[in-house]
C-alpha positions in Angstrom: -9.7 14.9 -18.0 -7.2 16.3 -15.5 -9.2 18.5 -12.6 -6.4 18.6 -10.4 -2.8 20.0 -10.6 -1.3 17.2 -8.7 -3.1 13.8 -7.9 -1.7 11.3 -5.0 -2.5 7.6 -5.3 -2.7 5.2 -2.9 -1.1 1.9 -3.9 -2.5 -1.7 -2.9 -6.0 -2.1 -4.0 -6.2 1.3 -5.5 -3.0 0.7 -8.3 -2.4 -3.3 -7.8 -3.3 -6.1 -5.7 -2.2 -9.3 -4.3 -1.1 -12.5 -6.6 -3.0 -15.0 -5.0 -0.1 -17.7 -6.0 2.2 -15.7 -3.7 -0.1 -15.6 -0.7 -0.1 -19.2 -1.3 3.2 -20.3 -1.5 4.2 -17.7 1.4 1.9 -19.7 3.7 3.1 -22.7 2.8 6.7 -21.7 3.7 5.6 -20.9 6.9 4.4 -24.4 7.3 7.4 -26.0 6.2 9.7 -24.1 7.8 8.1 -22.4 11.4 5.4 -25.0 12.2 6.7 -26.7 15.7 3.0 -26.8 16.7 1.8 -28.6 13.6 -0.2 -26.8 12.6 -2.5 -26.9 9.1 -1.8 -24.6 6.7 -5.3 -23.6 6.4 -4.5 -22.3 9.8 -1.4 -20.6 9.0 -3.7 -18.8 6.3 -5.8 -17.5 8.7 -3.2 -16.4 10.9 -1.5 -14.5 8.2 -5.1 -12.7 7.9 -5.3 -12.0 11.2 -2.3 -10.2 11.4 -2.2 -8.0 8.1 -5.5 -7.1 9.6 -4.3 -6.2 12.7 -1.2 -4.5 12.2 -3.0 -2.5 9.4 -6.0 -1.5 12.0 -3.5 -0.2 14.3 -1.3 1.7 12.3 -4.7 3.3 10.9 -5.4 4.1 14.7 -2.3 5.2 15.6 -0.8 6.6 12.6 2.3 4.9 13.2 3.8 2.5 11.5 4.1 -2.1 12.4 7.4 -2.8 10.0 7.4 -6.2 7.7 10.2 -8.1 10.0 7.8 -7.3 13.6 4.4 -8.3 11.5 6.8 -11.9 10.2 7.6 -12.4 13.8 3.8 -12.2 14.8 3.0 -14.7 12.4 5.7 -17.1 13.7 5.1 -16.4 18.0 1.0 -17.1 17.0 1.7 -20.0 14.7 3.3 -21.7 17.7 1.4 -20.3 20.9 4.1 -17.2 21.8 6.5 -20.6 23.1 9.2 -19.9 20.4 12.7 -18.2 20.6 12.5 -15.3 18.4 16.0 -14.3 18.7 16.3 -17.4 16.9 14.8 -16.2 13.7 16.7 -14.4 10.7 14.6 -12.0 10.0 16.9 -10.3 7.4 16.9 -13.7 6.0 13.5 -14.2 6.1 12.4 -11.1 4.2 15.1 -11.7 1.5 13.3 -14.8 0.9 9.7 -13.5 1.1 11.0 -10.8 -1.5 12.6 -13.5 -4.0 8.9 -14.9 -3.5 7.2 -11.7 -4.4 9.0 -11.6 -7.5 8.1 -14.9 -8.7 4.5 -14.2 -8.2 4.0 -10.4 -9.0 1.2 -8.7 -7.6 -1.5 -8.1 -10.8 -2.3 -4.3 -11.6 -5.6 -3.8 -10.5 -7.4 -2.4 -13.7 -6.5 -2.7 -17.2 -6.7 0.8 -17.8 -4.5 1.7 -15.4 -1.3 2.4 -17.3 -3.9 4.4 -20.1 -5.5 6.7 -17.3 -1.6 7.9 -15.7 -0.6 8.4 -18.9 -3.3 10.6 -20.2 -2.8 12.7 -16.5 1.0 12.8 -17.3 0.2 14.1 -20.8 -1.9 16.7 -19.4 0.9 17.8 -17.3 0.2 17.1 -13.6 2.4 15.3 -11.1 1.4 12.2 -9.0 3.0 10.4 -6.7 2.4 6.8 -4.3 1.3 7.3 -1.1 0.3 4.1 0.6 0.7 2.4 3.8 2.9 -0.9 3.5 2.7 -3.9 5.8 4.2 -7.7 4.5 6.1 -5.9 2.0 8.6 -2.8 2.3 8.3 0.6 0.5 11.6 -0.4 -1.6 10.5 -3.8 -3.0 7.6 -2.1 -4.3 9.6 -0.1 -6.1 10.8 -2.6 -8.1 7.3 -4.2 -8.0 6.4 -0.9 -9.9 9.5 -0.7 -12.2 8.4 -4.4 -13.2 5.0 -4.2 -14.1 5.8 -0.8 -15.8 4.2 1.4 -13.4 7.1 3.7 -12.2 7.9 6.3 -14.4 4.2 7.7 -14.1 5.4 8.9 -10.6 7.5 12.0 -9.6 8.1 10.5 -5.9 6.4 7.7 -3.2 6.0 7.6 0.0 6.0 4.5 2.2 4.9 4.2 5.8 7.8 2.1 6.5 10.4 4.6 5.1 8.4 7.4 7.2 7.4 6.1 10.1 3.8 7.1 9.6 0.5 5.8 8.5 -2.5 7.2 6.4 -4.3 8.9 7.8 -2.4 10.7 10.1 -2.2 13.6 8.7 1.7 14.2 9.0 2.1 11.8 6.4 -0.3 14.0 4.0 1.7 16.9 4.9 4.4 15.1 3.7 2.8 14.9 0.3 1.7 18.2 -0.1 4.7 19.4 1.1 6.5 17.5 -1.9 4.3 18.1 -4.4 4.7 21.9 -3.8 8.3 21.6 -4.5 7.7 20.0 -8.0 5.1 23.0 -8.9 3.2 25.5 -7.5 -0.1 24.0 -6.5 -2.5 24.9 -3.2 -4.1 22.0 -1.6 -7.6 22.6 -3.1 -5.9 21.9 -6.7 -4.4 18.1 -4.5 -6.7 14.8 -4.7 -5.7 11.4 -3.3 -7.4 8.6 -4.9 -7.6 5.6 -2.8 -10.1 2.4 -2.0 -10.1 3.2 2.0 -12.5 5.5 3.3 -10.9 6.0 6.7 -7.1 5.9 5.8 -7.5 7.5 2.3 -10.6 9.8 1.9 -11.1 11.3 6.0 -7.0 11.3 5.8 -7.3 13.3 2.8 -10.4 15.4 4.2 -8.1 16.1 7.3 -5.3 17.9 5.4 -7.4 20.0 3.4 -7.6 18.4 0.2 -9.9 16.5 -2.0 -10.1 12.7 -2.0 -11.4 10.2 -4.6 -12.7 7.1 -3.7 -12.5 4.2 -6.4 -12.6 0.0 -6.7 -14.0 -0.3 -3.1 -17.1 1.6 -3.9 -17.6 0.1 -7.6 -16.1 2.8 -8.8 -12.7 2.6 -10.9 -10.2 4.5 -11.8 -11.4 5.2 -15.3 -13.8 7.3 -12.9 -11.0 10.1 -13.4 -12.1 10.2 -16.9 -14.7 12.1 -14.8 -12.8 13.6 -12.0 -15.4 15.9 -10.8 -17.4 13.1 -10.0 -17.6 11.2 -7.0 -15.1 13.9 -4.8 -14.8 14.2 -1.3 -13.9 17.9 -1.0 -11.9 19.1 1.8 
């Protein structure tokens, strides 16, 4: 199965997705709670979208990083036309509570052979790791995300964007991989793939370092594709 000597995932969309429930009732907390306008929630919806996509397009552009709390306060200055006190807001607060939320509606693994396909790489002896970009939610509640829906222990380390200060694909963030995947064995980049469902962040981030990329989910492809790993590569 295993062409590679170390494979890198990318995590939302790739490994898991969204609970819809939890989108759902995160909106609607927002409504409650942050909605001096009036607002409908349908609107608060929308605005949610607007800014995941936002914040996501520019860290992708910049290779930096927009942190949960500043992406929240977006949310909250646009729900009520930018004539809100933001010093106002809690943010620690806030995110405490948007975690407690997460955790009553876990994000779904994305594929049902997930857990079967990093456990027949792991048997073969290679060593993965997370590397994905983070937005709403931080780089450590996803650890526990993946400790809950028994994900974890398939990894030997992750990388966040929020706990680095860099976005896929700048390629500093990459280097970041390799370089800690060549402290666990001793592996040159062509023997690296990252798997992921973004062609710009994942696949030319991948291409830029030097090493091969996978693209799976957003092409029809999934990850039983790795079944058949030297199929459907973006070499370096």
């Amino acid at each position: 199965m295993a062409s590679y000597k170390h494979y890198s995932f990318d995590l939302w969309l790739t490994l898991i997705k969204s609970n819809p429930l939890f989108k759902k009732h995160r909106s609607q907390f927002f409504h409650l709670n942050f909605n001096r306008r009036s607002i409908s929630l349908e609107e608060v919806e929308h605005i949610f979208r607007q800014v995941d996509i936002m914040a996501n397009t520019i860290n992708e552009r910049t290779g930096k990083n927009i942190d949960a709390d500043e992406m929240y306060l977006m949310v909250i200055s646009w729900m009520n036309n930018n004539q809100i006190n933001l010093y106002d807001i809690d943010t620690d607060d806030l995110y405490l509570q948007m975690e407690n939320l997460l955790f009553q509606y876990l994000p779904v693994v994305y594929c049902n052979n997930t857990a079967g396909v990093l456990s027949n790489l792991k048997a073969q002896g290679v060593t993965t790791n997370i590397l994905s970009n983070t937005g709403f939610i931080k780089g450590t509640t996803l650890r526990e995300v993946l400790k809950q829906l028994d994900l974890y222990d398939y990894f030997n380390f992750q990388i966040y964007s929020d706990e680095v200060g860099m976005s896929k694909p700048n390629l500093a963030i990459f280097e970041l991989m390799i370089d800690q995947a060549q402290k666990l064995t001793t592996v040159e980049p062509s023997s690296i793939v990252h798997v992921g469902d973004n062609p710009k962040a994942d696949i030319e981030g991948a291409q830029k370092a030097g090493i091969n990329g996978i693209l799976i989910n957003s092409n029809q492809k999934s990850i039983t594709s790795l079944n058949h790993a030297t199929l459907h590569i973006f070499p370096s």
